[in-house]
N, C-alpha and C positions, 0 to 999 in steps of 0.2 A: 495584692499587685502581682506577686511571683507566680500565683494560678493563672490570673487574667492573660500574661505572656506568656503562659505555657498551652493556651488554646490555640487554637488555627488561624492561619495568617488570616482567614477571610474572615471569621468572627468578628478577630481585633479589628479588623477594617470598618466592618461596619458598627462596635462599638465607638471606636471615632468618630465615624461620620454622623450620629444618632449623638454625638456630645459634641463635635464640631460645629455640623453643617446644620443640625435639626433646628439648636436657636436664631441662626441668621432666617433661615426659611420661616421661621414662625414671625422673626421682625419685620423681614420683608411684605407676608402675608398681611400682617399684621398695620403695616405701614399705608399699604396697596387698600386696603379696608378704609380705613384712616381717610387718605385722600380721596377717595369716591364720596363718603357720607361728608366731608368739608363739603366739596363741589357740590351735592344739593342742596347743601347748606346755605351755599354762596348763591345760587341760583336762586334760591328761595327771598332771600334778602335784598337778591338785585329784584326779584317781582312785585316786593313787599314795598321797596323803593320807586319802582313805577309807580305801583295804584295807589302810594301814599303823597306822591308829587299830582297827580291827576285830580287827586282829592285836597289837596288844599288849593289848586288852581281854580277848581272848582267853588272851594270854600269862597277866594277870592271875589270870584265872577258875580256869588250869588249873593255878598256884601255889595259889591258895586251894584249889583238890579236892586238891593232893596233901597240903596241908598239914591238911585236914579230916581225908584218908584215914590220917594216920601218927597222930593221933589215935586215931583210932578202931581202929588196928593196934596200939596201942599197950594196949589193954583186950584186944584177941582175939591178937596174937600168930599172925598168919597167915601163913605162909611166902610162900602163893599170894597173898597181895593185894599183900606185903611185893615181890614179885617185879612183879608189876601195877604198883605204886606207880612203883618203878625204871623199866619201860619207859616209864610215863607222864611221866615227868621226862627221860628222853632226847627224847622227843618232844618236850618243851616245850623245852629246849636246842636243838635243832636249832631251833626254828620264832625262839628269841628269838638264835641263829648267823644268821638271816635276817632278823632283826629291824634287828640291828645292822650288819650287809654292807649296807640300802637307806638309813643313817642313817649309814654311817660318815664319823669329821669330825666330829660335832656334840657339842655340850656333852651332850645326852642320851649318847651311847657310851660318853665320857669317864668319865662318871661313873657309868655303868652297871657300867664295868670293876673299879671296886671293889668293888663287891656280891659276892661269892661265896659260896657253901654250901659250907663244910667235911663236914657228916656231911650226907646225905641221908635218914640215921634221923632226924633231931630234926625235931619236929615248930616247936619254938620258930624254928630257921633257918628252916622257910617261911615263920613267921609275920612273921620278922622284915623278909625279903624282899616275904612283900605289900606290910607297912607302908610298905618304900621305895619299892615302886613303885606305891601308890597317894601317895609323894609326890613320884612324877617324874610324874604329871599333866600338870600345869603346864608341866614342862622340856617333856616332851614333846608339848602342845601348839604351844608357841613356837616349836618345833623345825620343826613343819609350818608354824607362820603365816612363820616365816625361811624355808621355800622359796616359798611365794606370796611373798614381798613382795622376794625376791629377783628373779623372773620381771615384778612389781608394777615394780621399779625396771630393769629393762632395758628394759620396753616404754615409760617416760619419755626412757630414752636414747635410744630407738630415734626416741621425737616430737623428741627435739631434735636428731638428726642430722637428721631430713626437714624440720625449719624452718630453723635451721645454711645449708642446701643452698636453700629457697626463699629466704632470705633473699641469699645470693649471686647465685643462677641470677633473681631479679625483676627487679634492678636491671641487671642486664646484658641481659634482657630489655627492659626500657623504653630503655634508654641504644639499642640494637639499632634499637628502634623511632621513639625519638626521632630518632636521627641519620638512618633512613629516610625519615621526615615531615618532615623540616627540607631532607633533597635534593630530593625530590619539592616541594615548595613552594617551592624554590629553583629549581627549573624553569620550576613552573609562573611565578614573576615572572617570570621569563624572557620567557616568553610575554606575559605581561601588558606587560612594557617596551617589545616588539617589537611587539605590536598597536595600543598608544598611538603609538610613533612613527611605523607606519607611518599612523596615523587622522590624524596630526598633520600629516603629509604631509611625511616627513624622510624619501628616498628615495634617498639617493647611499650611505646605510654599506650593504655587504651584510650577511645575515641569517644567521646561524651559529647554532644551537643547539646547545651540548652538555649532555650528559646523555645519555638510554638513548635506544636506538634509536629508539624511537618518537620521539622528542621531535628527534632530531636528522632524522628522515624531514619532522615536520612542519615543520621550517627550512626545508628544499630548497624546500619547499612554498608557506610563505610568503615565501622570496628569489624565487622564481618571480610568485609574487601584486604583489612590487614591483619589478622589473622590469616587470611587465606595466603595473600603474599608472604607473611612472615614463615608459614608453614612450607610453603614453594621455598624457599631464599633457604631454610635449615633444611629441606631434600636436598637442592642442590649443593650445598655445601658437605653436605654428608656422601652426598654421589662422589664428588670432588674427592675429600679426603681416602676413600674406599678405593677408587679407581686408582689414586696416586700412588697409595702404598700399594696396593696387590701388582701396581707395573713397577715400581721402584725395586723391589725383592727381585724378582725376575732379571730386571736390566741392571743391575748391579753383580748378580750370578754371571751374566753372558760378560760383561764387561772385565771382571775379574778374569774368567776364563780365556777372553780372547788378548788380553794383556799377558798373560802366560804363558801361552803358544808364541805369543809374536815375542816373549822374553827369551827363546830358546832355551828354556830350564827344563823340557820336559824333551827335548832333541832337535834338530832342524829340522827345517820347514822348507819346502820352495818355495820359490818367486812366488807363485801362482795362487799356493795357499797365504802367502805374505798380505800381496794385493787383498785377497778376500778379507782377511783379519782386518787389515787396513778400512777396507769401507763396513765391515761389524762397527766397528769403536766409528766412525764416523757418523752412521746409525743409530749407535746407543745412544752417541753425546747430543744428534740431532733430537731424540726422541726424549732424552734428559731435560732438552732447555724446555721443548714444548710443554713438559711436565709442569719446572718450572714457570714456566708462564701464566700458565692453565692457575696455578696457584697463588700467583702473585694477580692473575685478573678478579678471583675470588677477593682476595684479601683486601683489594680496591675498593670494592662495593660493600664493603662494609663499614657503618658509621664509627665503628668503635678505633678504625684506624685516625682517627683527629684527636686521640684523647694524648697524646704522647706528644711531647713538641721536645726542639732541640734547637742548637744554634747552628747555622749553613756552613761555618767551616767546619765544624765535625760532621756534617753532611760531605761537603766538600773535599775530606779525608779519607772517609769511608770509600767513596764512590769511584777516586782516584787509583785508592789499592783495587777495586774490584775491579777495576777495568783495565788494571797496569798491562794486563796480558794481552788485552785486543789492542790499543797504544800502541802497543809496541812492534806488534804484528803487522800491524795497518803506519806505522810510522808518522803517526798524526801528531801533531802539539794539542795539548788543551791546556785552555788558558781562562782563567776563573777574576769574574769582576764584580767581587762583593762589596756591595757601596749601600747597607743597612745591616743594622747591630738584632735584628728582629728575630723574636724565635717562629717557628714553622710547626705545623704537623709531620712528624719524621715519617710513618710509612709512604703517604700518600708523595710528598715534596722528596721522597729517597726515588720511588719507582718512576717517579716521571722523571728527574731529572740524570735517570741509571737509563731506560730505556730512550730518552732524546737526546744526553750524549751518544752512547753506545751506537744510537742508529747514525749520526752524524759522524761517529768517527767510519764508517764503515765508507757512508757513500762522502766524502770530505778529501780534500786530493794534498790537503797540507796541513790546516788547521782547524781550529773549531773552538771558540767562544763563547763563555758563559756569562749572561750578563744579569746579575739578581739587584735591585732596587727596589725601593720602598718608594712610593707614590701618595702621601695622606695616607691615608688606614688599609691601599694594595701593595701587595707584594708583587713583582714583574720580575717575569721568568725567560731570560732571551735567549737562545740556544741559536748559534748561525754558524753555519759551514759553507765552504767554498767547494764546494763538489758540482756535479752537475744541475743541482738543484729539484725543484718538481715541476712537473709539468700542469698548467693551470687547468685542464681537464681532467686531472687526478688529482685534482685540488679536497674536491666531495669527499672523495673515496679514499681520505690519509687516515682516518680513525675507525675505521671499517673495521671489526675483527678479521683477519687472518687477508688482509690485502697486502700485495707486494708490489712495489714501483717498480716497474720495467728495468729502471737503472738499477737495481737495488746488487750491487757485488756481495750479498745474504740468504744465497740458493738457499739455505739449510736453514732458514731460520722458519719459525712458525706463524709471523703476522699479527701476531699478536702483541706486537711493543706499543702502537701508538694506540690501538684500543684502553690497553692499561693503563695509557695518560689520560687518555677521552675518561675515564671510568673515574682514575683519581681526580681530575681537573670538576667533575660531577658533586663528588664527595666535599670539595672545598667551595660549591657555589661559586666556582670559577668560570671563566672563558678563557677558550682556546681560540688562534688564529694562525693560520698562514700567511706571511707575509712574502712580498718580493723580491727577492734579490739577487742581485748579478755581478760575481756568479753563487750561483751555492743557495739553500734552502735557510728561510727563517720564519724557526715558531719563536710566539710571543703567548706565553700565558700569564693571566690578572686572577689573583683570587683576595678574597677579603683579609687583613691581617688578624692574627686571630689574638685578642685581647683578655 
């Protein structure tokens, strides 16, 4: 069985159809044959019934001439008609000897058989004999409607063997076809399983398909597609950490250096050179977070950040100290409304909900609110501030890498905060949305809770 499904969709097809369709077609034929030779049949029997009704009418006719004729021999006393009469009554004998050979078996013969003519002078025995057999009429009608309705009731049998036969051979049909379209779409998820995972960026299990050839050609195909991806995702990761640290060394030296000059420990400085120093470290620290970013966008897209979970006040506490300094800067309240006891994936539920406050405190003109709820088996992530909000034409363009809202009071920043959400919100099989509000911006993210 496990070879026969591992050959080509089109083989199996028409193995099915050669064990489905092949018997119905042969019952059909089979059937179709059937009631054409009845129909001759029937034909033949209604002809047989003609010339066999012509011929006893006839039988009739030629008792009533001879019994006319002994009559009327019986006033003239003719030797020659007397002799006439006789041949004419073997003749009818014979024809009612062949009467009864194409009837024999039947109530009509049966009863035919007792009818005899003792004298073939007395004219009263043929009269008597008409009389009977114009009152086998009737028998002898019936006698023919019993062979129609003989031929009548085998051409029923004949419809209940070829339904009998559909009724078996459909259902073994369907069951054929069913169990076909249940493999075939058992494959096909197959596919479907392996294209989400590989979308999802789950790239360490190899890619096996079985089923028919085709399907197991397309595995190679796409184990090939993920290797190649998994080898792309560890260059870039490799690029990533390589770039980060050979700029970190360096922006750490000038950083140091230029915190030293503007510390006056090494002499004074003017205004002029002050100002400069000033926009250095403004420069380092701007090219520091993009580092950061750059690192925490990687980090995002990788499946192994869901292995770690935590509970949301310890999130909650973390992200509070991390940001104590923009707060306080920016003179925002945030205010946290944990209304579910649930744990989370820490990276991915830290960066999103580190760069959706963060960006909310910046453009936020007072406050800004967190709202985390459990929904059945979703977690709901509300982040709303009172700032000037977005504009519904930048609505597309919020998860962009490196896009800035016009409004945004975060010259210095790199654009890359709500990508990082977009990428974690990815990672947790979430959705993200913008909703509207007035005044001030609100995202709403839904991800599955993880169990």
């Amino acid at each position: 069985m496990k070879r026969f499904f591992s050959q080509s969709l089109q083989k199996q097809a028409l193995v099915a159809m050669l064990v489905g369709v092949l018997p119905i077609v042969l019952l059909t034929l089979w059937y179709a044959q059937s009631i054409s030779y009845h129909q001759q049949e029937t034909l033949l029997v209604y002809d047989e019934n003609q010339e066999l009704m012509l011929e006893f009418n006839a039988v009739k006719e030629a008792v009533s001439d001879i019994e006319k004729a002994l009559r009327n021999n019986q006033l003239l006393e003719s030797e020659q008609l007397q002799k006439s009469i006789e041949q004419k009554w073997q003749n009818t004998l014979t024809r009612i000897k062949i009467l009864k050979s194409k009837l024999a078996g039947t109530d009509f013969v049966a009863k035919w058989q007792q009818t005899l003519i003792n004298n073939i002078e007395s004219a009263d025995e043929f009269a008597k004999l008409v009389s009977q057999l114009n009152q086998f009429d009737a028998l002898f009608d019936r006698n023919l409607d019993d062979r129609l309705a003989e031929k009548n009731s085998q051409f029923k049998a004949l419809q209940t063997e070829f339904l009998i036969g559909l009724v078996f051979l459909l259902p073994i049909l369907v069951i054929i076809s069913s169990f076909l379209i249940f493999r075939i779409c058992r494959q096909l998820n197959q596919v479907e399983t392996v294209l989400s995972d590989v979308g999802r960026g789950k790239l360490e299990t190899p890619i096996h398909l079985t089923g028919s050839y085709e399907l197991q050609q397309l595995g190679t195909k796409l184990d090939w597609l993920r290797l190649e991806l998994k080898r792309v995702q560890q260059q870039k990761e490799t690029f990533l950490r390589h770039v980060t640290h050979e700029l970190k060394t360096p922006l750490a030296s000038i950083n140091e250096g230029s915190s030293l000059l503007n510390s006056r420990l090494l002499g004074d400085i003017t205004q002029k050179q002050s100002r400069i120093l000033t926009i250095m470290e403004q420069s380092v620290g701007k090219l520091s977070r993009m580092i950061d970013d750059l690192l925490n966008y990687s980090a995002a897209s990788h499946p192994e950040s869901l292995q770690q979970l935590t509970q949301l006040t310890t999130l909650e506490e973390e992200i509070n100290r991390h940001l104590s300094d923009t707060i306080e800067h920016h003179h925002v309240d945030v205010y946290w409304h944990i209304n579910t006891s649930s744990t989370v994936p820490y990276l991915p539920c830290k960066l999103i909900l580190t760069q959706l406050i963060s960006n909310a405190i910046i453009h936020a003109s007072h406050s800004v609110n967190v709202y985390i709820t459990q929904n059945n088996n979703t977690i709901e992530l509300n982040v709303i501030d009172d700032g000037a909000g977005i504009e519904p034409d930048d609505a597309h363009l919020l998860f962009q890498p490196f896009y800035q809202s016009k409004h945004s009071k975060n010259a210095l920043g790199s654009g890359l905060g709500l990508a990082i959400v977009s990428e974690c919100v990815k990672q947790l099989q979430g959705d993200i949305k913008w909703l509207e509000n007035d005044p001030g911006a609100n995202i709403l993210i839904t991800f599955p809770r993880q169990l």
